[in-house]
C-alpha positions as CSV (number, residue, x, y, z in Angstrom):
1,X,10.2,6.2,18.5
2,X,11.0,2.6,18.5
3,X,14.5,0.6,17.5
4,X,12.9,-1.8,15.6
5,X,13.1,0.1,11.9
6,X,17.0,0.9,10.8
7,X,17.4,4.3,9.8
8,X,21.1,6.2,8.9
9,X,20.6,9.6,8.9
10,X,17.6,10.8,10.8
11,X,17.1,12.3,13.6
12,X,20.1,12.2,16.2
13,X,18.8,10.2,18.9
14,X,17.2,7.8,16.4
15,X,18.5,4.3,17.1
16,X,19.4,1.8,14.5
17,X,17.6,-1.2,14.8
18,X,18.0,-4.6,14.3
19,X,16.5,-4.3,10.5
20,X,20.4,-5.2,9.5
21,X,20.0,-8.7,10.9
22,X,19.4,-11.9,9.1
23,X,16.8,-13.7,9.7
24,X,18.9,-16.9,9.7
25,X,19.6,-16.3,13.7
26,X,23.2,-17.5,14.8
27,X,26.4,-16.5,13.1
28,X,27.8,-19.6,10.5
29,X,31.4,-18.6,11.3
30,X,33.0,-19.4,14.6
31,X,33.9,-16.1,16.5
32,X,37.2,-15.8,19.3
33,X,35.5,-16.0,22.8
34,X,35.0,-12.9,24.2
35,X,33.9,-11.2,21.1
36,X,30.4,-10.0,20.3
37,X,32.1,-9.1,16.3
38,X,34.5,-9.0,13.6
39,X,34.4,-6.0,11.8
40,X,37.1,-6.1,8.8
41,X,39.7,-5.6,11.2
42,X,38.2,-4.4,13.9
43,X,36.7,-6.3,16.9
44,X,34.1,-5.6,19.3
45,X,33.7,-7.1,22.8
46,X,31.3,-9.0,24.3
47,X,32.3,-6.9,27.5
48,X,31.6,-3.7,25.8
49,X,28.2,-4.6,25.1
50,X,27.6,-5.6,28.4
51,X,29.6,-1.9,29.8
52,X,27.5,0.3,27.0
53,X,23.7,-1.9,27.8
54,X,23.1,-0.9,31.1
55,X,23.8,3.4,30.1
56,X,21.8,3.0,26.3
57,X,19.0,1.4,28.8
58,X,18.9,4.6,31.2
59,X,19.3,6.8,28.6
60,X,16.0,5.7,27.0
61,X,14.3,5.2,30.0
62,X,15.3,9.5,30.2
63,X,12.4,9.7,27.3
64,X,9.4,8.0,27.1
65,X,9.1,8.5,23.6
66,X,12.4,6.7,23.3
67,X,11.8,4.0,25.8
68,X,8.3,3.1,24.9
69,X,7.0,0.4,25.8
70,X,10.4,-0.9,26.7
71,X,12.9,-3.9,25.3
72,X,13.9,-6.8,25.5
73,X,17.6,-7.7,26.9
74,X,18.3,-9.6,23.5
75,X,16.7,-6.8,21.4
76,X,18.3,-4.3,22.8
77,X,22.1,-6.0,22.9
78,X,21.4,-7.2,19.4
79,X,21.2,-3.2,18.3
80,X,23.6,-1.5,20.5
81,X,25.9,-4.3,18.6
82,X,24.4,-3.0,14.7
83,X,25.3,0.2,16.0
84,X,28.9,-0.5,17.2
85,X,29.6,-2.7,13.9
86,X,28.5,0.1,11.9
87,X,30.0,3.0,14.2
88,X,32.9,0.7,12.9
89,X,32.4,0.0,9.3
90,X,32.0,3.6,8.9
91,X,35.8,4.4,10.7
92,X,37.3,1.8,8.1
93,X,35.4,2.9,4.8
94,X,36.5,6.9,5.7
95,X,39.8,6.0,6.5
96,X,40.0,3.7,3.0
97,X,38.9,6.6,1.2
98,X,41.1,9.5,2.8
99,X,38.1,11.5,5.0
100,X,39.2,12.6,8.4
101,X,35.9,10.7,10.4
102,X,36.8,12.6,13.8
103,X,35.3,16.1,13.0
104,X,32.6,14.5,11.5
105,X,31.7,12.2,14.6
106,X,32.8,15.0,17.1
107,X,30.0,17.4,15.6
108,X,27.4,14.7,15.7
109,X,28.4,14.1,19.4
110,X,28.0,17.7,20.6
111,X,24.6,17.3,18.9
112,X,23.9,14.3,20.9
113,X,24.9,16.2,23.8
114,X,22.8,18.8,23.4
115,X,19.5,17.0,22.7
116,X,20.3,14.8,26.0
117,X,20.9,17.1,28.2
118,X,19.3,16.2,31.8
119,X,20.6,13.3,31.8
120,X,23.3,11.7,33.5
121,X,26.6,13.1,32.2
122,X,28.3,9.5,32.7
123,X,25.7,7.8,30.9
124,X,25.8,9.8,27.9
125,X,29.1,9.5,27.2
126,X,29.0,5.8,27.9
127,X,26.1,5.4,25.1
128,X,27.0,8.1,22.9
129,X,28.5,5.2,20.1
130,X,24.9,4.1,20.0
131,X,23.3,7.0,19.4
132,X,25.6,8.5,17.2
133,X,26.8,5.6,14.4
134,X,23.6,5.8,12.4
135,X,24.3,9.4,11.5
136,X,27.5,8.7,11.6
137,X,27.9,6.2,8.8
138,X,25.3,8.4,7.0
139,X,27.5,11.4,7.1
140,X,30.9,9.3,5.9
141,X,28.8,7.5,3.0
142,X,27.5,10.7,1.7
143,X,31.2,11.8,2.1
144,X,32.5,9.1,-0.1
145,X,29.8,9.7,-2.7
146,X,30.0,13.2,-3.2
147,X,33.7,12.4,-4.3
148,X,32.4,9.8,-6.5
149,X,29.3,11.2,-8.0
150,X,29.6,14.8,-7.5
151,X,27.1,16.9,-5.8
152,X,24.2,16.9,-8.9
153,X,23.7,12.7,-8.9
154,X,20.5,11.7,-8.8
155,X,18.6,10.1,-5.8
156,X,18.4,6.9,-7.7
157,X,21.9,6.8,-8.2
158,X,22.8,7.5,-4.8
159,X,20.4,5.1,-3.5
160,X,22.1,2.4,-5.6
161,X,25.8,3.1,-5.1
162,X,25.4,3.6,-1.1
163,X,23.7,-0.1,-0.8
164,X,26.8,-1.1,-3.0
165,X,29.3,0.6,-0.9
166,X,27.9,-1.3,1.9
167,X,27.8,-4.9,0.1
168,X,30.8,-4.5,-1.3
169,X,32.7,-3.3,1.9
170,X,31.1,-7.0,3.5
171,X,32.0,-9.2,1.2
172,X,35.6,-7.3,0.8
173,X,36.2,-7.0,5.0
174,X,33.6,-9.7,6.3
175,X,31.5,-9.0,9.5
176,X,31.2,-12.3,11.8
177,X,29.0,-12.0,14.9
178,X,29.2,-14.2,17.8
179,X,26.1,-16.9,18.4
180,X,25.0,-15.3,20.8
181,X,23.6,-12.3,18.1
182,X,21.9,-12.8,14.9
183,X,24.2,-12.1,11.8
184,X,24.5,-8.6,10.0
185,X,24.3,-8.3,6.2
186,X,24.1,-5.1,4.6
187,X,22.5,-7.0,1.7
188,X,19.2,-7.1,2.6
189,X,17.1,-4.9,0.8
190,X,18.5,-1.5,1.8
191,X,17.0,1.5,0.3
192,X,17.6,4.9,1.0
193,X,14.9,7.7,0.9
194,X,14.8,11.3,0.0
195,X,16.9,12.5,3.1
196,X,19.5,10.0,2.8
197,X,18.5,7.4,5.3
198,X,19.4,4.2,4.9
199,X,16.7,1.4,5.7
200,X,17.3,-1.8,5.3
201,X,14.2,-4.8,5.4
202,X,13.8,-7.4,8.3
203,X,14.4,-10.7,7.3
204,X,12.4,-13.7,8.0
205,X,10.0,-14.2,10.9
206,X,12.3,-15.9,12.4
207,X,13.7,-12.7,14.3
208,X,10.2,-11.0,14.8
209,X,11.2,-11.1,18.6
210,X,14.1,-9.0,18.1
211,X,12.6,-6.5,15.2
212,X,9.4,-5.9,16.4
213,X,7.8,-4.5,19.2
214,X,6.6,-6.8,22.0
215,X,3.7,-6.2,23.9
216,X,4.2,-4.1,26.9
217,X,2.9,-7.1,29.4
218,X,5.6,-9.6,27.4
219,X,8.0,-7.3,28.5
220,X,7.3,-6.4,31.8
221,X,7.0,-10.3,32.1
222,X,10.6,-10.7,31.9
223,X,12.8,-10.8,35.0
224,X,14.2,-7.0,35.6
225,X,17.9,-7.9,34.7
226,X,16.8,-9.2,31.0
227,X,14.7,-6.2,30.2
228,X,14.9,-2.3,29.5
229,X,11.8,-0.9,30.8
């Protein structure tokens, strides 16, 4: 299981990925120092990427299917970041629309919990945000469109009115990331299948690094403190 495909939605422990990212590379907008993101009105540190990297990393390392052949520093940052902005974006869309987003996140925790077990306590908790905003952001979209569709609309229609929540939401509340990450943009392509997962297309080759697996000697190549292996 890699982090390189975006998914909202499927299994628990399935990481975003970096799909959400542009492929034009650095941020156009200048972002206060010290922050990774502007999320609407939300920000997210640069130091709480750096607190959550190192407990996501030994998390994965708990599962080889997880870990893989292992990640990149960048690659790695650059998701646990698509999962915090979206972990966010999801907080400010439920509370716009009047859905109490704590149950819903607490439930998808314990679940979290449960399919980690064995491994470090401390580090679970520290990395649960990454693990949990995909389905997290699924659960409060469906939320919002069951109000607005009701619960016959078809898979079509909920495929299109879920990649316009998500524009719309952007271009409403704006997301700015810091240089030092490529952009977001819900924009991109974003589908979702039959079971309500949202998938969004990588951009241009530009960000293959980030997106795509590297080769396991790449990797391995790197000094230990810029890798996840």
């Amino acid at each position: 299981m890699r982090l390189s495909r975006p998914v909202v939605g499927a299994a628990a422990v399935l990481l975003l990925g970096s799909g959400l990212l542009s492929g034009c590379g650095v941020s156009e907008e200048e972002v206060r120092p010290g922050v990774a993101a502007t999320v609407g009105d939300d920000t997210i540190s640069l130091d709480l990427i750096d607190e959550v990297s190192g407990p996501t990393c030994e998390v994965l390392r708990s599962s080889p299917q997880l870990l893989g052949d292992g990640y990149t520093g960048s690659s790695l940052r650059n998701t646990i970041l698509v999962q915090l902005v979206l972990g966010s974006v999801a907080d400010q869309i439920a509370e716009e629309n009047g859905i109490d987003g704590e149950p819903i996140y607490a439930k998808l925790a314990d679940q979290i919990r449960l399919q980690l077990g064995g491994v470090d306590d401390a580090d679970v908790e520290e990395a649960l945000p990454v693990f949990v905003s995909s389905n997290y952001a699924s659960s409060v979209i469906d939320a919002v469109l069951s109000e607005r569709l009701g619960p016959d609309a078809a898979d079509s229609q909920k495929q299109f009115e879920s990649q316009k929540l998500l524009v719309e939401w952007q271009q409403e509340h704006g997301i700015e990331t810091n240089p030092l990450f490529t952009t977001i943009d819900f924009s991109a392509d974003a589908v979702v299948n039959d079971r309500q997962e949202l998938s969004v297309a990588v951009g241009d080759d530009a960000v293959a690094a980030l997106t795509e697996p590297q080769p396991k000697a790449s990797i391995d190549a790197l000094p230990e403190s810029q890798r996840c292996t």
